[in-house]
RODO-953397 format. One record per atom (N, C-alpha, C): residue number from 1; residue in three letters; x, y, z. Coordinates in nm, 3 decimals, padded with zeros to 5 digits, always signed. Layout:
N
<rec nr="NUM" rest="ALA" u="X" v="Y" w="Z"/>
...
//
This chain:
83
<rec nr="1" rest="UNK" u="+00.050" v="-00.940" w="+03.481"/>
<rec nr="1" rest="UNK" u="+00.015" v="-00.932" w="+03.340"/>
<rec nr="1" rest="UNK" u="+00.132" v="-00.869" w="+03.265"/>
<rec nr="2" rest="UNK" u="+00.159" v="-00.895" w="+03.145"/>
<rec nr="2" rest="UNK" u="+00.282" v="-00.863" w="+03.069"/>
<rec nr="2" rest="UNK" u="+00.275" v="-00.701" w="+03.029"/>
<rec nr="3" rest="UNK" u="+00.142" v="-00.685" w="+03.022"/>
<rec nr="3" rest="UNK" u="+00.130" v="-00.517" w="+02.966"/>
<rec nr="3" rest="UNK" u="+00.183" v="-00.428" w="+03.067"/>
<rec nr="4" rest="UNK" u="+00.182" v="-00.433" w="+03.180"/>
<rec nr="4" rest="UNK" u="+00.161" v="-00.400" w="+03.282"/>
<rec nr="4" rest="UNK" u="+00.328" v="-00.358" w="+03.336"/>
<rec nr="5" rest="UNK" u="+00.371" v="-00.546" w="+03.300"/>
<rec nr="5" rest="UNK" u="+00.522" v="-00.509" w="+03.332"/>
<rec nr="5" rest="UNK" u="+00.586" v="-00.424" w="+03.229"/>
<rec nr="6" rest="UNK" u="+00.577" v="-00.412" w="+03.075"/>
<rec nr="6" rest="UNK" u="+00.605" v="-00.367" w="+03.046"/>
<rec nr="6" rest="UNK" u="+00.644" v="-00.211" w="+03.004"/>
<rec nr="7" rest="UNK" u="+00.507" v="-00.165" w="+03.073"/>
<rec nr="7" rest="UNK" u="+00.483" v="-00.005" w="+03.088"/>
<rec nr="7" rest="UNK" u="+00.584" v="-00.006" w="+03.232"/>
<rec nr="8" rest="UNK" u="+00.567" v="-00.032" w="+03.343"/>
<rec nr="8" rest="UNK" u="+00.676" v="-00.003" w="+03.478"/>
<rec nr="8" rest="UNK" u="+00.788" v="+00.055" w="+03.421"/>
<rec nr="9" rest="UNK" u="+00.843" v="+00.122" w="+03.320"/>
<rec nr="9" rest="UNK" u="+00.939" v="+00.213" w="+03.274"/>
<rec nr="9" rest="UNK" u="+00.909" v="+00.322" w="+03.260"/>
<rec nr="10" rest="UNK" u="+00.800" v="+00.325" w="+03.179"/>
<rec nr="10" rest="UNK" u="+00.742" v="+00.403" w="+03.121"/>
<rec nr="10" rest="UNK" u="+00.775" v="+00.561" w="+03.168"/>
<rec nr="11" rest="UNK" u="+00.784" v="+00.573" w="+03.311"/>
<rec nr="11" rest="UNK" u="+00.851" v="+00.701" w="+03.373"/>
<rec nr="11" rest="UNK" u="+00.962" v="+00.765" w="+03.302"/>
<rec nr="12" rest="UNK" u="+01.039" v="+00.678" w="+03.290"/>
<rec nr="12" rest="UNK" u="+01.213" v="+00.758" w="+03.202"/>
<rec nr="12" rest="UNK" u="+01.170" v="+00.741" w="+03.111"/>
<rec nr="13" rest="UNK" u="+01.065" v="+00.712" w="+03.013"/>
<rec nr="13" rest="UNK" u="+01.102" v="+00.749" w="+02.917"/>
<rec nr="13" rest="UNK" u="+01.039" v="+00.891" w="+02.871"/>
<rec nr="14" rest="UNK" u="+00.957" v="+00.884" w="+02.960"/>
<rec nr="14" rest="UNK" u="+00.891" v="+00.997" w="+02.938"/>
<rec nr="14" rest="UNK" u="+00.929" v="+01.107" w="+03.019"/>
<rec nr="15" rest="UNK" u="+00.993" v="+01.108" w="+03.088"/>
<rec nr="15" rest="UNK" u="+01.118" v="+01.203" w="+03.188"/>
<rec nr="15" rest="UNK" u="+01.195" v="+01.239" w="+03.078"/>
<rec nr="16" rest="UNK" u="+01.274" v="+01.142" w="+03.012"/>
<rec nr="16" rest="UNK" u="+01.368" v="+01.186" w="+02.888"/>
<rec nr="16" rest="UNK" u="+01.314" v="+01.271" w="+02.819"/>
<rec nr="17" rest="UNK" u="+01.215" v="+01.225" w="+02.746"/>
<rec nr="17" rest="UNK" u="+01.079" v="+01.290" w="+02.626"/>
<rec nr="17" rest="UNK" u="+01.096" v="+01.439" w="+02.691"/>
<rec nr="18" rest="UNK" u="+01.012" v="+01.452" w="+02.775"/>
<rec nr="18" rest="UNK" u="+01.024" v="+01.597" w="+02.851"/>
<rec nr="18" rest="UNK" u="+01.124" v="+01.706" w="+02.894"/>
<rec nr="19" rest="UNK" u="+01.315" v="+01.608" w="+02.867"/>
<rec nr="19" rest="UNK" u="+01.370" v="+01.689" w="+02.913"/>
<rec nr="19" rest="UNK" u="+01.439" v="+01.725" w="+02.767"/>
<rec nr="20" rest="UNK" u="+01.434" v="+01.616" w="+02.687"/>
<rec nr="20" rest="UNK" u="+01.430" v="+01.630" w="+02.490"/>
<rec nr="20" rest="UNK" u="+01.355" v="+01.801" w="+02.477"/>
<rec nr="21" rest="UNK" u="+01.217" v="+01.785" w="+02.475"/>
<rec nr="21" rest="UNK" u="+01.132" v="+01.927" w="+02.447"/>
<rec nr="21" rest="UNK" u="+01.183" v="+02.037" w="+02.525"/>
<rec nr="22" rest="UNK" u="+01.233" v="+02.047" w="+02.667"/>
<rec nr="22" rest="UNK" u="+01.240" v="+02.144" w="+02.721"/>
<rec nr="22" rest="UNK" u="+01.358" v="+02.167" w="+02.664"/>
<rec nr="23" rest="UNK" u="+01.449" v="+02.133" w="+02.628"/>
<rec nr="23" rest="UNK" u="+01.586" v="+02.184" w="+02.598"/>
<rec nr="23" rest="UNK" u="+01.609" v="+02.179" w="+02.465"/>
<rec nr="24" rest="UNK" u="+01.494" v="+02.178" w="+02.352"/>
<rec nr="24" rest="UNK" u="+01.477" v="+02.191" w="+02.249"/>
<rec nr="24" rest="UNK" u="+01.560" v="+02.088" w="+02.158"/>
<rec nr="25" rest="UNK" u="+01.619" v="+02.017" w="+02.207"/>
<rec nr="25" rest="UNK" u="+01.702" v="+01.872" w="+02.156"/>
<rec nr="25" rest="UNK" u="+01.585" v="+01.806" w="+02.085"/>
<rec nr="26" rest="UNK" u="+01.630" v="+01.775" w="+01.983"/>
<rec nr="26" rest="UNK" u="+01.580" v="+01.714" w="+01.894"/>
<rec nr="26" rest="UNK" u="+01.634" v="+01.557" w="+01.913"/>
<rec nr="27" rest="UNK" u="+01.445" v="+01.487" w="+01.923"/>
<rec nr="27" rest="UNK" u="+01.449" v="+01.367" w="+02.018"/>
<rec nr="27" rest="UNK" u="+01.521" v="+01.240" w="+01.867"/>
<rec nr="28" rest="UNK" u="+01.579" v="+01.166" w="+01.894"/>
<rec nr="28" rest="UNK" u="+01.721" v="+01.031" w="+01.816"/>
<rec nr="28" rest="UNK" u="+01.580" v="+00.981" w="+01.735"/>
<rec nr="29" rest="UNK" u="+01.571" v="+00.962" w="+01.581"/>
<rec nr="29" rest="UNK" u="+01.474" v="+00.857" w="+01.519"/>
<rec nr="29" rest="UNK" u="+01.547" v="+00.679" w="+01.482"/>
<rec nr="30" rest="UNK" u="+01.683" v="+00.695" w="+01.530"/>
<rec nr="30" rest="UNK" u="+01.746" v="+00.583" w="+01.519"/>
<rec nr="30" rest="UNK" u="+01.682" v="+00.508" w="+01.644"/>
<rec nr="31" rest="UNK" u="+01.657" v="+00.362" w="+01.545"/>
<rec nr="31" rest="UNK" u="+01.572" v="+00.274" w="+01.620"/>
<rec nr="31" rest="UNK" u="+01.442" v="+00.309" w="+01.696"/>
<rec nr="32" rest="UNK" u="+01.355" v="+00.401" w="+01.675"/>
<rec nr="32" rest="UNK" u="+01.239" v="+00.475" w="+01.729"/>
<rec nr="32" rest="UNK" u="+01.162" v="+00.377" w="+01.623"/>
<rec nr="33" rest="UNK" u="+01.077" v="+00.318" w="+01.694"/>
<rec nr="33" rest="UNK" u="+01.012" v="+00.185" w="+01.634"/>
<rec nr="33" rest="UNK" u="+00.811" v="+00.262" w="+01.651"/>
<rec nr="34" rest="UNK" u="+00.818" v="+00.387" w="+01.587"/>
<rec nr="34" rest="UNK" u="+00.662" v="+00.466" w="+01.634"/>
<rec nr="34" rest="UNK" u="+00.543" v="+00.328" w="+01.577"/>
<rec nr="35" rest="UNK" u="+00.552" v="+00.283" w="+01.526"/>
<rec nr="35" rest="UNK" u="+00.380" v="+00.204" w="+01.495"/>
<rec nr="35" rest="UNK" u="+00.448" v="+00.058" w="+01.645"/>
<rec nr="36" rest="UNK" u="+00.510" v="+00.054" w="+01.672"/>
<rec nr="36" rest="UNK" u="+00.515" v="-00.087" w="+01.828"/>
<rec nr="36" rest="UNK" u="+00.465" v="+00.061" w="+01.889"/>
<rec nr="37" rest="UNK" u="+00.539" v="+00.160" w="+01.913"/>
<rec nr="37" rest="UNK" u="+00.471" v="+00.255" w="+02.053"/>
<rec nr="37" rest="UNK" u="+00.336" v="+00.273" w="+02.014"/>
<rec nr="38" rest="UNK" u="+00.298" v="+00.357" w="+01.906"/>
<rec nr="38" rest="UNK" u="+00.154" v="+00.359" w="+01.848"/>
<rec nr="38" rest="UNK" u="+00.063" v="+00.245" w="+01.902"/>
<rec nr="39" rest="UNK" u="+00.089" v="+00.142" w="+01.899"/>
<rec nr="39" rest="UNK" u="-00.035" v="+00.022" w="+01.897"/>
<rec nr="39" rest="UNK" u="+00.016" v="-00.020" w="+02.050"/>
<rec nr="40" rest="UNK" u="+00.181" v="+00.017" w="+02.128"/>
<rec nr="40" rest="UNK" u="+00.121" v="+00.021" w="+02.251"/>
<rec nr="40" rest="UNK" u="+00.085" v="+00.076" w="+02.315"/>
<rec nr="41" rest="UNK" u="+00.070" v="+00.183" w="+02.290"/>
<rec nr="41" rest="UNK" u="-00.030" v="+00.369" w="+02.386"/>
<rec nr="41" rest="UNK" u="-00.178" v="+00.263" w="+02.336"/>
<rec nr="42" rest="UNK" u="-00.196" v="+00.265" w="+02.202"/>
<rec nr="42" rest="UNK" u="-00.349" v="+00.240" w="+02.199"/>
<rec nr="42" rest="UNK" u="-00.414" v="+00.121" w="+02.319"/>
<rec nr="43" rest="UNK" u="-00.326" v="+00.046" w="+02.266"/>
<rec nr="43" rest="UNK" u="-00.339" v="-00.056" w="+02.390"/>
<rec nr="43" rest="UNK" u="-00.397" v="-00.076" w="+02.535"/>
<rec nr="44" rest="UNK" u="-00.272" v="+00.021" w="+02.588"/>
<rec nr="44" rest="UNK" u="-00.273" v="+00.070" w="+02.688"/>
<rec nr="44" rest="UNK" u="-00.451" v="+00.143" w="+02.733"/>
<rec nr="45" rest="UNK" u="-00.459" v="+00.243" w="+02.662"/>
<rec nr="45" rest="UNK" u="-00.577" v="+00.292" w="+02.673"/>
<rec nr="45" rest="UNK" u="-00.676" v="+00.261" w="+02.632"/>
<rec nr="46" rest="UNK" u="-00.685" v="+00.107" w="+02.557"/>
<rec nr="46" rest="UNK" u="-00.769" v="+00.047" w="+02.551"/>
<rec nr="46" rest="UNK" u="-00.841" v="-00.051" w="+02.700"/>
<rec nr="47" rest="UNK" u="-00.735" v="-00.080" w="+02.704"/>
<rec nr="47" rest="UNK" u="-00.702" v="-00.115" w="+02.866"/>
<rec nr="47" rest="UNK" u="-00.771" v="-00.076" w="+02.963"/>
<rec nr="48" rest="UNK" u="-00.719" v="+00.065" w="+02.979"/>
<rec nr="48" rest="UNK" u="-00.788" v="+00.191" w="+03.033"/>
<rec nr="48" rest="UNK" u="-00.943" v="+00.197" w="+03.062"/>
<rec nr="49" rest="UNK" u="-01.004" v="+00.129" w="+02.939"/>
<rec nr="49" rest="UNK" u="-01.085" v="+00.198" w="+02.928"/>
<rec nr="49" rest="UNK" u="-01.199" v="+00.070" w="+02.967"/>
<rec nr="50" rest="UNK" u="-01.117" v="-00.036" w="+02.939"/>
<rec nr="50" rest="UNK" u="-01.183" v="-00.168" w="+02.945"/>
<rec nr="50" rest="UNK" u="-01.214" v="-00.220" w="+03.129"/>
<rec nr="51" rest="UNK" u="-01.056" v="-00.171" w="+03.178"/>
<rec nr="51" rest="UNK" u="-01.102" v="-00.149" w="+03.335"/>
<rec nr="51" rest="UNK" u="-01.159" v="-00.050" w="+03.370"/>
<rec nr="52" rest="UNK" u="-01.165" v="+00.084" w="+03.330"/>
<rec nr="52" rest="UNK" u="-01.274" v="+00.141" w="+03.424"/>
<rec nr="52" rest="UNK" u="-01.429" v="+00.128" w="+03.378"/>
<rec nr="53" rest="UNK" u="-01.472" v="+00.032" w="+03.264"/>
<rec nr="53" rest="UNK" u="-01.577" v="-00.004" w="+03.250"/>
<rec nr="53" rest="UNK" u="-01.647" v="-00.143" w="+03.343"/>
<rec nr="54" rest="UNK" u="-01.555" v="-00.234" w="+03.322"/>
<rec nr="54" rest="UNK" u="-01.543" v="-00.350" w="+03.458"/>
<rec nr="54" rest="UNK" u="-01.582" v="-00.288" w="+03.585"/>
<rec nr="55" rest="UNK" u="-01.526" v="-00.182" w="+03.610"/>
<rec nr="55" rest="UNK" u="-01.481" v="-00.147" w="+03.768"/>
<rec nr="55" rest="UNK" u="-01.651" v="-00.061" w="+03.784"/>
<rec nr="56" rest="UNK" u="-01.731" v="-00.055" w="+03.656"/>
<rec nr="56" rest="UNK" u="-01.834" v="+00.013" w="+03.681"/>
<rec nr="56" rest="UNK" u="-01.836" v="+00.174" w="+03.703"/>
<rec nr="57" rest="UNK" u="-01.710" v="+00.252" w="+03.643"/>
<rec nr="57" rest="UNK" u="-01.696" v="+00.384" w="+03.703"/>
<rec nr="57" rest="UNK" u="-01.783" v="+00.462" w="+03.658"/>
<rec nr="58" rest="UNK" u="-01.831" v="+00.576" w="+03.714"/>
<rec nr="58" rest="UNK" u="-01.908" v="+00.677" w="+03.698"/>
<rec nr="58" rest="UNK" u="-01.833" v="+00.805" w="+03.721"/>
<rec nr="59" rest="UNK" u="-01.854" v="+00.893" w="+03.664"/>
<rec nr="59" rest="UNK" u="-01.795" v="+01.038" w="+03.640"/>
<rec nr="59" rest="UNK" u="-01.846" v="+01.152" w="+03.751"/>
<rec nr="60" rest="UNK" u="-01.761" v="+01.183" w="+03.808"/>
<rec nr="60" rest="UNK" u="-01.791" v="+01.281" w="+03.921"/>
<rec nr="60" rest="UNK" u="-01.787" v="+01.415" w="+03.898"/>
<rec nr="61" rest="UNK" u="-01.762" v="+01.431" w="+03.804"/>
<rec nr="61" rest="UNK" u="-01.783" v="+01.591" w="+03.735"/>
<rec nr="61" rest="UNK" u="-01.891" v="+01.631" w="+03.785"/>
<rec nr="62" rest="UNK" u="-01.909" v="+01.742" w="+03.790"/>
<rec nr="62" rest="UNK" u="-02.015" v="+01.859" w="+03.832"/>
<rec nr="62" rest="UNK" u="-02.051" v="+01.939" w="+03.693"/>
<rec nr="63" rest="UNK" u="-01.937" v="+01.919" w="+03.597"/>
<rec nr="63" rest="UNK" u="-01.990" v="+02.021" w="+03.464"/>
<rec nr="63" rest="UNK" u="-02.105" v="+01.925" w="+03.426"/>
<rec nr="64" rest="UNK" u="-02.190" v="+02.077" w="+03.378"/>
<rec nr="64" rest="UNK" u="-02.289" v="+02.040" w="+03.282"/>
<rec nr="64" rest="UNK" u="-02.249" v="+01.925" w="+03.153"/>
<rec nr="65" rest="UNK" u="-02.340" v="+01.831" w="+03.139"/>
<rec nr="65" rest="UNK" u="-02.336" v="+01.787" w="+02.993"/>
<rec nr="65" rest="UNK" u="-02.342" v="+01.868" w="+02.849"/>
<rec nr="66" rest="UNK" u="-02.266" v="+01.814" w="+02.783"/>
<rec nr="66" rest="UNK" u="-02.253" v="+01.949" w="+02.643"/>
<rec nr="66" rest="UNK" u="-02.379" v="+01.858" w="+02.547"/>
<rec nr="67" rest="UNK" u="-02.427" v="+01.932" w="+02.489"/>
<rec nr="67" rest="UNK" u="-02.537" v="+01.908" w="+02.366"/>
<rec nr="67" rest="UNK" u="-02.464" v="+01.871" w="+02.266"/>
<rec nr="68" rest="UNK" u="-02.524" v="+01.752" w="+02.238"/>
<rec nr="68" rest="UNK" u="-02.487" v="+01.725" w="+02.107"/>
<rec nr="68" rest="UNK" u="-02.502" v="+01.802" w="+01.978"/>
<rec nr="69" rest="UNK" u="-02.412" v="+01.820" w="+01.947"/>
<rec nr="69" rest="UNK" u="-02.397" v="+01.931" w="+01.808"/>
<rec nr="69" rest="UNK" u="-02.508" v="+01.849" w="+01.725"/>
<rec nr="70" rest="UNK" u="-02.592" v="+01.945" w="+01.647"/>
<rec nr="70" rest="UNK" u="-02.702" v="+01.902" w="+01.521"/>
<rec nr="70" rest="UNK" u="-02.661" v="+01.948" w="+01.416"/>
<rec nr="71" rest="UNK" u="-02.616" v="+01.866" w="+01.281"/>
<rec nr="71" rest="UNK" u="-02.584" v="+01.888" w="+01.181"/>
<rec nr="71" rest="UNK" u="-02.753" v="+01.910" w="+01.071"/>
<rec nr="72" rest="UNK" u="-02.795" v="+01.991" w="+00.964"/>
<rec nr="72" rest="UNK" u="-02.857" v="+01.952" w="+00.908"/>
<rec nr="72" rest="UNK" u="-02.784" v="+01.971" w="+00.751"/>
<rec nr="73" rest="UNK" u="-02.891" v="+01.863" w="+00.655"/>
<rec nr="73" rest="UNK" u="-02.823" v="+01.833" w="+00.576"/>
<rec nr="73" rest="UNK" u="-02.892" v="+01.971" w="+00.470"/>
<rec nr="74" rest="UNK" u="-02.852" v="+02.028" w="+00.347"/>
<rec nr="74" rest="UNK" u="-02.919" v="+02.090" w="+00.278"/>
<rec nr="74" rest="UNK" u="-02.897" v="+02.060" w="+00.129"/>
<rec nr="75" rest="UNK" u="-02.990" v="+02.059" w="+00.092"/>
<rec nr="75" rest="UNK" u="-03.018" v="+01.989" w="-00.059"/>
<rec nr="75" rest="UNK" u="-02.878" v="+02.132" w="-00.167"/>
<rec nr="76" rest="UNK" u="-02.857" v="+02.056" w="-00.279"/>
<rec nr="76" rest="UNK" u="-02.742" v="+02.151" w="-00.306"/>
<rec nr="76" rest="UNK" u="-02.848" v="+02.238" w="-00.405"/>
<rec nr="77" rest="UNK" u="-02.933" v="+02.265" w="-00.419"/>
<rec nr="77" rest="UNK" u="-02.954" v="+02.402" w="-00.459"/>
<rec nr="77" rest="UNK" u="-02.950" v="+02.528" w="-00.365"/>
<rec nr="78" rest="UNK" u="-02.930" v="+02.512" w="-00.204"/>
<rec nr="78" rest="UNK" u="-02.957" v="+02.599" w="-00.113"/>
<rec nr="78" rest="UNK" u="-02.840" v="+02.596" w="-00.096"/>
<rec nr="79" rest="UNK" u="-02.719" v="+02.515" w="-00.153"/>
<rec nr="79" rest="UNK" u="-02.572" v="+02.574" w="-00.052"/>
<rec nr="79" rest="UNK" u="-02.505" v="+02.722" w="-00.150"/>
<rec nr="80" rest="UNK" u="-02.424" v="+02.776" w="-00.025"/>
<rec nr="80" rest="UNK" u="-02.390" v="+02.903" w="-00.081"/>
<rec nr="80" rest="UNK" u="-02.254" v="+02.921" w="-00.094"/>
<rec nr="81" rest="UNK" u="-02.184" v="+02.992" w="-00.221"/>
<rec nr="81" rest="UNK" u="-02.056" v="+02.971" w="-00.248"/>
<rec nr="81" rest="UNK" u="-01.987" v="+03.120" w="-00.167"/>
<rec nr="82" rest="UNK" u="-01.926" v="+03.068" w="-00.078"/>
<rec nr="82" rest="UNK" u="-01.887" v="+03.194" w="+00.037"/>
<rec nr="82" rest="UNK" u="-01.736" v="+03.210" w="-00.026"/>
<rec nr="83" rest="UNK" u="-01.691" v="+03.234" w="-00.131"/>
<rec nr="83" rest="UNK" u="-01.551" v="+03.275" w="-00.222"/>
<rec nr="83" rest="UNK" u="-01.506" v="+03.435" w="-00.225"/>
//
């Protein structure tokens, strides 16, 4: 698949990236093409996400499930101006 070949780099560049931050070098914006990388990370992890749904995966975590946060709504005579 073409996505596929095309990430097989993906190591140096992100070896570079990492040795850019550690040595505080400020990484080249010449020719840095961010919305092609943007939409290919998304991609990618769209990907991601599309095979481990295929593949049927299930999560082996042991943590507890977190509760869904409950918002309620309050009519605006009850909100309070905290200034």
């Amino acid at each position: 698949m073409y996505l596929l070949s095309v990430c097989s780099d993906c190591g140096t560049y992100v070896a570079a990236f990492a040795e850019f931050l550690s040595y505080e070098i400020k990484v080249p914006s010449i020719s840095f093409r961010s919305e092609y990388l943007r939409s290919r990370y998304a991609t990618l992890l769209w990907k991601y996400g599309t095979d481990k749904a295929n593949v049927g995966y299930v999560n082996e975590n042991d943590d507890p499930m977190r509760l869904k946060a409950t918002s309620i709504l309050l009519a605006d005579d009850k909100l309070i101006n905290v200034e």
